[in-house]
C-alpha positions, 0 to 999 in steps of 0.5 A, a space after each residue: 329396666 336392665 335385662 336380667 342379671 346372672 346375679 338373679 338367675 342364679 337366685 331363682 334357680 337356686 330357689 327353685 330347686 331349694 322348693 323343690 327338696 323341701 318336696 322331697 324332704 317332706 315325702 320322706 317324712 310322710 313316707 316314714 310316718 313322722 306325719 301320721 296322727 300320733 306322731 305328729 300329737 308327740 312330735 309337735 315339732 315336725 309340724 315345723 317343715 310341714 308349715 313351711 311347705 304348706 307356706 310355700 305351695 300357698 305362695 306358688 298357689 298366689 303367684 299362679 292365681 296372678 298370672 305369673 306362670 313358669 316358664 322353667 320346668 323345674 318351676 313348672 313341677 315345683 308347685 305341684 310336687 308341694 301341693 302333693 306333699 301337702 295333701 299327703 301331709 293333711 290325709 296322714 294327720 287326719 288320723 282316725 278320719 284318714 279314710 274319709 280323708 283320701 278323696 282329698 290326694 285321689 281328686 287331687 292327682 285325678 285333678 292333676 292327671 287332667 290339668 298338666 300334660 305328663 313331663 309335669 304330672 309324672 314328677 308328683 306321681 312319682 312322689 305319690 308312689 314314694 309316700 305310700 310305698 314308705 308307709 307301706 315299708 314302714 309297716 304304717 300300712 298293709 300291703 292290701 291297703 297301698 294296692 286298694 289307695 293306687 288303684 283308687 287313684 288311677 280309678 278316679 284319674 281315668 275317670 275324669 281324663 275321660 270326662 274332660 276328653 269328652 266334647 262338650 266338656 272340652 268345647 265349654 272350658 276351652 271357651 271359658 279358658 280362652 275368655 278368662 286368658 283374653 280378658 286377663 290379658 287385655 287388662 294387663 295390655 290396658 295396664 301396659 299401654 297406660 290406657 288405665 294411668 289417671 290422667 291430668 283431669 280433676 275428675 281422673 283423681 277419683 276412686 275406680 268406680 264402675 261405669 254406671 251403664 256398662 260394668 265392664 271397665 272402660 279400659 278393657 273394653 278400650 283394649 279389647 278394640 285397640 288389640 283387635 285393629 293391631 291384630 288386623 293391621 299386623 296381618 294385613 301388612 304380613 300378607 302385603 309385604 310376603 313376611 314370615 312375622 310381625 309381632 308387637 311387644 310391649 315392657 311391662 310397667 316396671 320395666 323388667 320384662 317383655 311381652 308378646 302381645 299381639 302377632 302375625 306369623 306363618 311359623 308354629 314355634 313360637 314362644 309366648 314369654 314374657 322376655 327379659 328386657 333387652 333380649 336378643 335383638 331388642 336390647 340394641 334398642 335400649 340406646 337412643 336407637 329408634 330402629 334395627 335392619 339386618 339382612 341377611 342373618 346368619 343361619 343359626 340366628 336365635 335374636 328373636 326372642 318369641 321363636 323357639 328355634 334357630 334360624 329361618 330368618 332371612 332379614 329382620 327389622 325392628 322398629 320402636 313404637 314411640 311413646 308420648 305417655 311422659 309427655 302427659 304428665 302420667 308418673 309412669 316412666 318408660 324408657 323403652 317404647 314397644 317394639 314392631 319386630 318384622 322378619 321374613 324368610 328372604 335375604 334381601 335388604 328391606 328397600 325404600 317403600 318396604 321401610 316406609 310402610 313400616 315405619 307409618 305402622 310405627 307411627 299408626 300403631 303409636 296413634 292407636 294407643 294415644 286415640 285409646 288412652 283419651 278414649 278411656 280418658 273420657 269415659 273415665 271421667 263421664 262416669 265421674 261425673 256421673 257419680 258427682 251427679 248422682 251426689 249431688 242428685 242425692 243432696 238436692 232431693 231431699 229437705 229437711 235437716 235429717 234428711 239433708 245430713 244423711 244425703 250428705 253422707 251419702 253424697 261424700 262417700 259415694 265420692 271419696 272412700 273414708 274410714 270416718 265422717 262427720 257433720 258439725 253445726 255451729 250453736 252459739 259458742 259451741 259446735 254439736 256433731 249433728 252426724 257421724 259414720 265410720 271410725 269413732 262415730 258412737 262416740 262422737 255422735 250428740 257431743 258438743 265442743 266449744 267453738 275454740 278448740 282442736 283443729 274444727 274450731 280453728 277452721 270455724 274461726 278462719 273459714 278455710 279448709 285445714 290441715 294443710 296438705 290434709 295429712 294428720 300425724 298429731 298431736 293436734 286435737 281434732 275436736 277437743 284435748 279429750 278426742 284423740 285419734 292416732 289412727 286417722 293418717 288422712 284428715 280434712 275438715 271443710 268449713 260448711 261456708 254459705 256463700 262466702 259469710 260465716 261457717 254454719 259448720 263444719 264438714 269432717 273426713 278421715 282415712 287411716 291411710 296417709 295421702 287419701 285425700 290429693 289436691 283434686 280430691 280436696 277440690 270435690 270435697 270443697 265443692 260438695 262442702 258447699 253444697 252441704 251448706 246450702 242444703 243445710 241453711 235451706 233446711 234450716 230455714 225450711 223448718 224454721 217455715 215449718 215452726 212458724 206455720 205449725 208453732 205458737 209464737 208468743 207460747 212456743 206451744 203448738 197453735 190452733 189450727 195444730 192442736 185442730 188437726 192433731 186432735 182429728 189424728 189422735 181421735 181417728 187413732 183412738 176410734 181403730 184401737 178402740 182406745 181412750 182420749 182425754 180432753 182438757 181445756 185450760 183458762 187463766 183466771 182473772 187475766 184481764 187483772 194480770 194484764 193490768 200490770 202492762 201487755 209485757 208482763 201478761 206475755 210472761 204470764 202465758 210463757 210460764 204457765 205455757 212452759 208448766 203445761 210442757 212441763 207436766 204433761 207426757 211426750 205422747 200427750 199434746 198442749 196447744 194453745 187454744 185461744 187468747 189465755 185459753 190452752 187445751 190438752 190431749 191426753 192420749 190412751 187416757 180416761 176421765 180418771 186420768 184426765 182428772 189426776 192431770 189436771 189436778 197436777 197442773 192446777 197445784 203446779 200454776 197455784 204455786 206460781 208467783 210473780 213480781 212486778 212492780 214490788 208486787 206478788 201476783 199469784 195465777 190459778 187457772 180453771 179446767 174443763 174435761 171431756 173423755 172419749 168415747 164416754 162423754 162424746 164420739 166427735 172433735 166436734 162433741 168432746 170439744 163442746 163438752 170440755 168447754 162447757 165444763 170449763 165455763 161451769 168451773 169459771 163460774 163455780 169459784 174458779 181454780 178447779 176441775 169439772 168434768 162433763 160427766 159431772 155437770 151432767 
């Protein structure tokens, strides 16, 4: 906030020219060789100041990338002298490769040529020349070969010179340039005017997502229309009031810096900065001075940081944009506004009217950029919303509980950015991870954990979100003594609450970073929480639906109108592949006897005979049941001999069952009948009619055992 000590600026001078002689002191390295491949392989330890000069052009690389541009020229030759010792450095280690290596320095001073006007391409030539002509000196190389590289490198550098001097390349990367710095700009303006600070709406809290139609981001885009109407206001009020400048400079976030960031100027001298906070003439505003008027100014005046010569101001106002972004809650904290700098040539006093216009422009200017920061508001937060119902759009599409878990997943991340998240459902006295994504989740994924323990018991017990604050340090168990996670700094564990009753769950995220999941966060989790747990009761009551439709009661076994459409499924799969299909029915014999005992215990008969079939046969296979005592089975890619080995298990598996009732032992057997396709039959209709009447021969053969058609036939 403070402008710039002689402190600081005595510390980056001194670290400029620190760079700059480790440039040096790397040419004369390469120069002598002690960079060339053998050396380098016996003296490893010269690698040492080549890695801190590779670390450091690296580092200026970065700087550049950011837009941090130097404004000092032995800043400005620092970054290209160690990118030349570096490109030296790695020719000359290089070794047996180092002749198919230089076109790496050739493009590079070519490139450099091209890029930077001479006061700045000179210095890394000369350090070129110096390098070659130590390596010549040095006998590293000949005569011939320092005359054959110089003259390659100035073949290549005259030949893009002249295709970057050519038009239609010029035209394209002056228009790229000009984008790139525009766009550059207007996000950092956006950055600077508060237009991107979240706001105090729940749904400002969110991750920065894309706008879903437009991918631009709204800030810029709300930038781009502020800056332009500056632009118009400041050259309409220049040309009004015959003025030489109006410009528009603006503090950075931290506070450290000025910028020029939009201006009307007749004069070509202009420097674009940035400034330090409080030079010249703006830092008599960095007291409770709200504005500056001088007229007339001395001469040789040089107050105005953005003119690069003294004097030609006649008379200069400066006037603070007032800024209200404290007022809106933002923890941005700004102690100086913009700046509205005016000058002209004339060395009157500014009278009455003049002040009043300027001062409304303040005042208009200030609006503009309130009437922006609630423009991007409202997009921001449309898009949010957009995302919430895209979520939720998600979850209420699907049924099913499969489905419905992986919606939630997706609804949960699409939301809020988690390294881990899980779904955990009640059953009985304990709680299974039905889904888990991110960290752990293998792991994790099927396990049960009783209903008591760690941090997801508790919230199952009480019915509220936990931990407070939603940080995670430990030691605390999150699901059991065993499941451990230090590495989680962020953790929320919402109960899966349907309307207000018990928790049929538990919905689990986690992020490494401490601090992910805020207040306004929470608050979305615990709304798309309850959603979950609609969905999920919906889908468990919708197979619950589904089973009673599809499922025997009394059996658990499928019913008939199931083992009906099953067996047309299984047969028209059977026709395509050619394959084999065995059908087996099944009847208990002498139930009426069994049901003697009373209906209750006849019930339990069917249950354990039922459970025996289940039992014995494959997954593949099915087993239904067929009538009052009656049960089929298709036995899929089976034949008759197949069939017939089945059913033999199964009849010793039900010969062996006994139960009491009553202090009496009554034993079961049953009776089986057995067609096969596409022996004994080509339709459901024809197969089941066969196993049938198979069945009926083994009833009145004596009972508990096999026919098969092919045998009665």
């Amino acid at each position: 906030m403070k402008p710039q000590s002689f402190k600081d600026k005595a510390i980056r001078f001194a670290k400029t020219w620190y760079l700059i002689a480790l440039a040096a002191i790397g040419a004369l390295a390469v120069g002598t060789g002690a960079f060339d491949f053998n050396s380098t392989v016996t003296s490893w330890y010269i690698l040492l100041p080549g890695t801190f000069i590779i670390a450091a052009g690296l580092l200026d690389i970065a700087h550049r990338l950011k837009g941090r541009l130097p404004a000092h020229f032995p800043a400005q030759i620092q970054g290209p002298l160690l990118w030349t010792v570096t490109a030296w450095m790695l020719l000359r280690m290089s070794g047996p490769y180092s002749k198919h290596s230089i076109i790496i320095p050739a493009g590079f001073i070519a490139w450099l040529v091209t890029t930077y006007p001479p006061k700045v391409f000179l210095f890394p030539i000369l350090f070129a020349f110096i390098m070659e002509a130590g390596l010549t000196i040095t006998g590293r190389q000949p005569v011939a070969e320092l005359a054959l590289n110089i003259l390659l490198y100035g073949l290549i550098a005259v030949f893009l010179v002249l295709f970057a001097r050519s038009e239609a390349y010029r035209k394209k990367l002056a228009g790229l340039i000009a984008r790139a710095k525009k766009k550059s700009d207007n996000r950092e303006y956006a950055k600077d005017l508060g237009i991107t600070a979240p706001g105090p709406s729940i749904l400002e809290t969110l991750p920065e997502f894309e706008a879903i139609e437009n991918k631009e981001q709204p800030g810029v885009s709300t930038i781009e229309t502020i800056s332009d109407s500056f632009d118009l206001q400041l050259e309409l009020i220049r040309q009004a009031l015959n003025l030489t400048t109006i410009a528009v400079l603006w503090p950075d976030l931290q506070g450290r810096e000025l910028r020029l960031r939009n201006i009307s100027t007749i004069r070509k001298d202009i420097q674009p900065g940035p400034y330090p906070i409080g030079s010249g003439i703006t830092g008599a505003l960095l007291k409770d001075r709200n504005e500056i008027t001088l007229a007339p100014v001395r001469a040789d005046f040089s107050g105005l940081p953005y003119y690069i010569k003294k004097g030609g101001v006649g008379s200069l106002l400066a006037v603070n944009i007032l800024d209200n972004l404290q007022e809106e809650s933002s923890p941005v904290e700004r102690k100086i506004s913009g700046i509205l700098c005016v000058d002209r040539t004339e060395k009157s006093d500014w009278n009455k009217s003049e002040l009043t216009i300027l001062k409304l422009l303040g005042k208009k200017l200030s609006l503009d950029i309130n009437m922006g920061r609630q423009h991007y508001t409202m997009n921001r937060e449309r898009n949010a919303f957009q995302q919430v119902c895209i979520g939720l759009r998600e979850l209420n599409s699907v049924l099913g509980l499969e489905p419905v878990f992986d919606a939630s997943i997706k609804a949960v991340t699409t939301l809020v950015q988690t390294d881990f998240i899980a779904i955990s459902l009640l059953q009985g006295e304990y709680h299974s991870i039905v889904r888990a994504k991110g960290l752990h989740a293998k792991n994790l994924q099927g396990l049960k954990f009783s209903k008591n323990e760690g941090i997801v018991g508790q919230v199952l017990k009480i019915n509220r979100s936990l931990p407070a604050g939603a940080e995670y340090r430990g030691p605390a168990p999150i699901f059991s003594k065993e499941q451990r996670f230090p590495d989680f700094g962020s953790l929320l564990i919402l109960p899966l609450q349907k309307e207000k009753g018990d928790s049929i769950g538990a919905l689990i995220v986690a992020a490494r970073k401490p601090g992910v999941f805020t207040r306004h966060r929470r608050d979305i989790l615990e709304l798309i929480a309850a959603q979950v747990a609609i969905k999920i009761d919906l889908a468990q009551a919708h197979e619950q639906i589904n089973k009673i439709a599809t499922i025997d009661g009394l059996t658990n076994l499928a019913n008939h109108k199931t083992f009906q459409h099953a067996f047309d499924v299984m047969l028209n799969r059977a026709q395509r592949r050619s394959g084999r299909l065995c059908l087996i029915l099944c009847d208990i014999d002498y139930f009426k006897r069994t049901n003697a005992y009373g209906h209750p215990f006849g019930d339990q008969a069917l249950k354990i005979i039922a459970d025996t079939l289940a039992g014995t046969v494959r997954k593949v296979d099915l087993v239904a049941r067929y009538g009052s005592e009656e049960f089929a089975i298709i036995l899929e890619d089976s034949d008759e001999y197949g069939g017939l080995e089945m059913a033999e298990r199964i009849r010793k598996k039900v010969d062996a069952l006994s139960l009491r009732q009553d202090n009496n032992t009554v034993n079961i057997s049953i009776s089986l009948g057995l067609a096969s396709f596409p022996d004994d039959g080509d339709k459901k209709s024809l197969l089941i009619d066969h196993a049938d009447r198979a069945l009926y021969k083994a009833k009145t053969s004596g009972k508990n055992c096999i026919k098969t058609w092919s045998e009665i036939t």
